[in-house]
C-alpha positions in Angstrom: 0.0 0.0 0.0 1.3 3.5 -1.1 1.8 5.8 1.9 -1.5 8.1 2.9 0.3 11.0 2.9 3.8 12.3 1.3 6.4 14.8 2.7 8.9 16.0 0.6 11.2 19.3 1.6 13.2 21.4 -0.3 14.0 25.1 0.3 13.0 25.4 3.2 9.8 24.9 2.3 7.7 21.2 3.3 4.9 19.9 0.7 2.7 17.5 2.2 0.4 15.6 -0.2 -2.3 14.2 1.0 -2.3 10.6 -0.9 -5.5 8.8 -1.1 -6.7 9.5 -4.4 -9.6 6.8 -4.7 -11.1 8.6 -1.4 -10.6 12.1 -3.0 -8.4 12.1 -0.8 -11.1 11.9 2.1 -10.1 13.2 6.3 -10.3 9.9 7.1 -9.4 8.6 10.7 -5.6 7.9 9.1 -5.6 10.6 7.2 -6.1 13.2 10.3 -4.0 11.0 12.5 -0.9 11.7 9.9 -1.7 15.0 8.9 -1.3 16.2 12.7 1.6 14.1 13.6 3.1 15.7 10.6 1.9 19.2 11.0 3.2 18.4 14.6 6.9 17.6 13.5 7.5 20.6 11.2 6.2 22.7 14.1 8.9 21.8 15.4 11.8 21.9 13.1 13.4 25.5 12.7 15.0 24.4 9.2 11.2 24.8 7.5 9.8 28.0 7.3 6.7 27.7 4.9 4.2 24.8 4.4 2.4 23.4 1.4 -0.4 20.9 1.8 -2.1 19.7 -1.3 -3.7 16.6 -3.0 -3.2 14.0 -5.2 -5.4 12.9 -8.1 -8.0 14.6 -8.8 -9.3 17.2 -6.0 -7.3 18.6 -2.9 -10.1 16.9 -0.1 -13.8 15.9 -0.3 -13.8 16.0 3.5 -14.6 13.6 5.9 -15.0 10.1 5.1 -18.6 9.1 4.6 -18.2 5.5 4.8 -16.3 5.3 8.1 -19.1 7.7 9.3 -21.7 5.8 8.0 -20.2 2.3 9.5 -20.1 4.5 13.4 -23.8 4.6 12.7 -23.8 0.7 14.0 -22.5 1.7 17.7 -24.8 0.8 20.8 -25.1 4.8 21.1 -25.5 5.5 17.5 -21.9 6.8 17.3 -22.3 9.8 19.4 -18.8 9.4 21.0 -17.4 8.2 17.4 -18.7 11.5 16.1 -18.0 13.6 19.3 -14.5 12.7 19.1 -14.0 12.7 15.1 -14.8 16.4 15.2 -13.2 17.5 17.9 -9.9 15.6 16.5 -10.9 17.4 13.3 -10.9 21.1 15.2 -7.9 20.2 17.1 -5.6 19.7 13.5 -7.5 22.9 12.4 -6.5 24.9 14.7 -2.6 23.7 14.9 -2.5 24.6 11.4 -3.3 28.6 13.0 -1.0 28.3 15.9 2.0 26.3 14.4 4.6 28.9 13.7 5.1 28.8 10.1 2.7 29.9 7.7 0.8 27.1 6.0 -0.5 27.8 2.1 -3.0 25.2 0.4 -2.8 23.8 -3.0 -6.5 23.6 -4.1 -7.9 21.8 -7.1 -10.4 19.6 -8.1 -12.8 20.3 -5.2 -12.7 21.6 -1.9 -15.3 20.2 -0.1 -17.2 20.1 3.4 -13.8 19.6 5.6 -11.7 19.7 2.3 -12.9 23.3 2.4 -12.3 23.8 6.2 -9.1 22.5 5.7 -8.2 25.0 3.0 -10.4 27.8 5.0 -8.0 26.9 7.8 -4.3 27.5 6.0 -2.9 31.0 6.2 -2.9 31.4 2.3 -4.1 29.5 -0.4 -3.5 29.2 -4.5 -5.7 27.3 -6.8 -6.0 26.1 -9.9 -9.0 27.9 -12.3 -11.6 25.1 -12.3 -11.6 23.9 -8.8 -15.0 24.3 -6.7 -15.6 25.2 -3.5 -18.4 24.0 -1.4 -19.5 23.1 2.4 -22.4 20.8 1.1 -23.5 18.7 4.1 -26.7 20.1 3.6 -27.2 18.3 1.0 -27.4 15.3 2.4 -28.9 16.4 6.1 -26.0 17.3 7.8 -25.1 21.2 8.3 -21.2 21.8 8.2 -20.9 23.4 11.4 -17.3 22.3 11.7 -16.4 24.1 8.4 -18.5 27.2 9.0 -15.5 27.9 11.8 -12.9 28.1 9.0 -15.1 29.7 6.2 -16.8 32.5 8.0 -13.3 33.5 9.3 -12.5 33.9 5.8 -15.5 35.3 3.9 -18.8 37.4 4.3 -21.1 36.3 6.6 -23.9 36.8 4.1 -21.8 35.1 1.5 -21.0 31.9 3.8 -24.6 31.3 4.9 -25.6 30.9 1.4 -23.0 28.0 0.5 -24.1 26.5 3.9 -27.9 26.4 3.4 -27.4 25.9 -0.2 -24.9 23.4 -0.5 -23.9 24.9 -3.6 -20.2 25.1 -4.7 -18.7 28.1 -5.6 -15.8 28.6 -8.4 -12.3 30.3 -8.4 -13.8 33.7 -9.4 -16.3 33.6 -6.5 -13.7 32.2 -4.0 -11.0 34.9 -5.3 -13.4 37.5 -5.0 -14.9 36.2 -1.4 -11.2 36.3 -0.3 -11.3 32.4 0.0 -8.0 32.1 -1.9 -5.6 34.2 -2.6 -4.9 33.9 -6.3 -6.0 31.2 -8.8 -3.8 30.1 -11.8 -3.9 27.8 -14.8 -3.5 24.0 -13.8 -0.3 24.0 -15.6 1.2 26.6 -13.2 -0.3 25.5 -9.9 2.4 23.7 -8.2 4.9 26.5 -9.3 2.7 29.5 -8.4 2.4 27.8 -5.2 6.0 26.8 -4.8 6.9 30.9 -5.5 5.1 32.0 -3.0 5.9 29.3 -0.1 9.8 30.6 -1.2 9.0 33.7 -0.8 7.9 33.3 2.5 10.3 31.0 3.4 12.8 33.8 2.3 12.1 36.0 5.5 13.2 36.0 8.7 11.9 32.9 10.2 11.6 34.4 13.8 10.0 37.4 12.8 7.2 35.9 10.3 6.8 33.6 13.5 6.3 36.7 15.8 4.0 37.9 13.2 2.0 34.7 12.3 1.0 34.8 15.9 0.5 38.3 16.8 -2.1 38.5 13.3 -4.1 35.7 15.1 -4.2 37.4 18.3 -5.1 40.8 17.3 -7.8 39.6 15.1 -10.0 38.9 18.1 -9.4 42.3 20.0 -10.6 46.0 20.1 -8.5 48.6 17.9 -7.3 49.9 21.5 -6.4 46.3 22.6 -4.7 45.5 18.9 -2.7 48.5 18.7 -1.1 48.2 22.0 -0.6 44.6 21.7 0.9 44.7 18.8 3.1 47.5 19.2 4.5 45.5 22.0 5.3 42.9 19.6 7.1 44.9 17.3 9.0 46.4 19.8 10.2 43.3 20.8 10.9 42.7 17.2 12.7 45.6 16.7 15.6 44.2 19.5 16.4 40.9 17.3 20.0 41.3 16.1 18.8 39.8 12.6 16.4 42.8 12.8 19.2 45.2 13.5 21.2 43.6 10.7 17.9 44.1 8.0 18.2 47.5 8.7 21.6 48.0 7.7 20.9 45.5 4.9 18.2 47.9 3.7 20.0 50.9 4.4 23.3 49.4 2.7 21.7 48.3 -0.3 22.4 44.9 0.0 20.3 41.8 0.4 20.5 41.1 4.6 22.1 37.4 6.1 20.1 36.0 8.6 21.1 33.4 11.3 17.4 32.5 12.1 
């Protein structure tokens, strides 16, 4: 059997592809158990500074996997603790992906479904290939994505989320550009490059500091302006005494492209 899910790093920057392609590449029990153990591990490791998670096949994720769902049914209490601890597994590996220190950027296409779109809602950034749909359709078969609707309303309007929720209807790379779902979409041909740029790019900065910063945007995001402003000036001051700081001043100042040690 090939393995679930791939890691391969380069640049500073680690892909991780999730690997089930006959399951669409489905949040299955395995699938969530590996993607936080990994997600655990580069949180870890100061040598990566950017994160890619992506699909094989066909679509990035088509979310949780119906059949092990369905099969839960079967337990003496229907499967309330099956499902009880499925999602809150599920939240938990959402919410690393916020707190880990480097940013994490998904590699949509396909579809992005139900926890496939969570799961994309719930990276920093994300780049997608024109064509792929977006959708959070449990409705459609009696079961409201409450579990996504974290993720997507911290992305998009609120108006504009209800509607795929009560619609289950998928939206394309115009709407999800234009929502602020993604952050760019390309042609297929150019997706794993265009994605591969920016993770680079990112991973070209001062690892420290875009860790300061990944955590400070979380935090502020749930404050007043007065609370925001002097929490975060507190963090850039604290920024400001890093000696890699000091020396991308006098990069900037010299002309010259800074050396980092972090």
């Amino acid at each position: 059997m090939s393995e679930i899910l791939l890691r391969s790093d380069a640049n500073a920057v680690a892909a991780l592809t999730l690997n089930d392609p006959k399951k669409l590449n489905a949040l299955s029990e395995d699938m969530l158990a590996r993607l936080q153990s990994e997600l655990d591990s580069i949180a870890k490791d100061r040598t990566i500074r950017a994160v890619i998670i992506k699909g094989s096949g066909n679509a990035f994720c088509a979310g949780h996997d119906l059949k092990q769902m369905t099969a839960a049914r079967q337990a003496e209490d229907g499967g309330k603790a099956y499902f009880n601890e499925l999602f809150a597994t599920s939240g938990r590996l959402m919410i690393s992906i916020t707190e880990m220190p480097q940013p994490v950027i998904a590699q949509a296409h396909g579809i992005a479904t139900a926890a496939g779109c969570q799961l994309l809602a719930s990276c920093d950034m994300a780049v997608a290939a024109e064509g792929t749909l977006f959708g959070v359709n449990g409705v459609n078969i009696g079961l409201f994505c409450s579990t996504p609707m974290v993720a997507l309303t911290r992305n998009i309007p609120r108006k504009q989320a209800f509607e795929m929720l009560t619609t289950g209807e998928f939206i394309d790379t115009e709407k999800a550009l234009a929502f602020g779902l993604i952050n760019r979409a390309v042609p297929s041909d150019a997706l794993n490059a265009a994605t591969l740029a920016l993770a680079e790019r990112v991973a070209g900065q001062l690892g420290v500091a875009v860790k300061i910063g990944k955590e400070a945007f979380y935090q502020q995001a749930d404050m007043t302006l007065e609370q925001a402003y002097a929490y975060t000036g507190s963090v850039m001051a604290d920024n400001m005494l890093l000696r890699d700081t000091e020396a991308g001043f006098a990069a900037f100042l010299e002309k010259r492209h800074p050396e980092w040690d972090q």
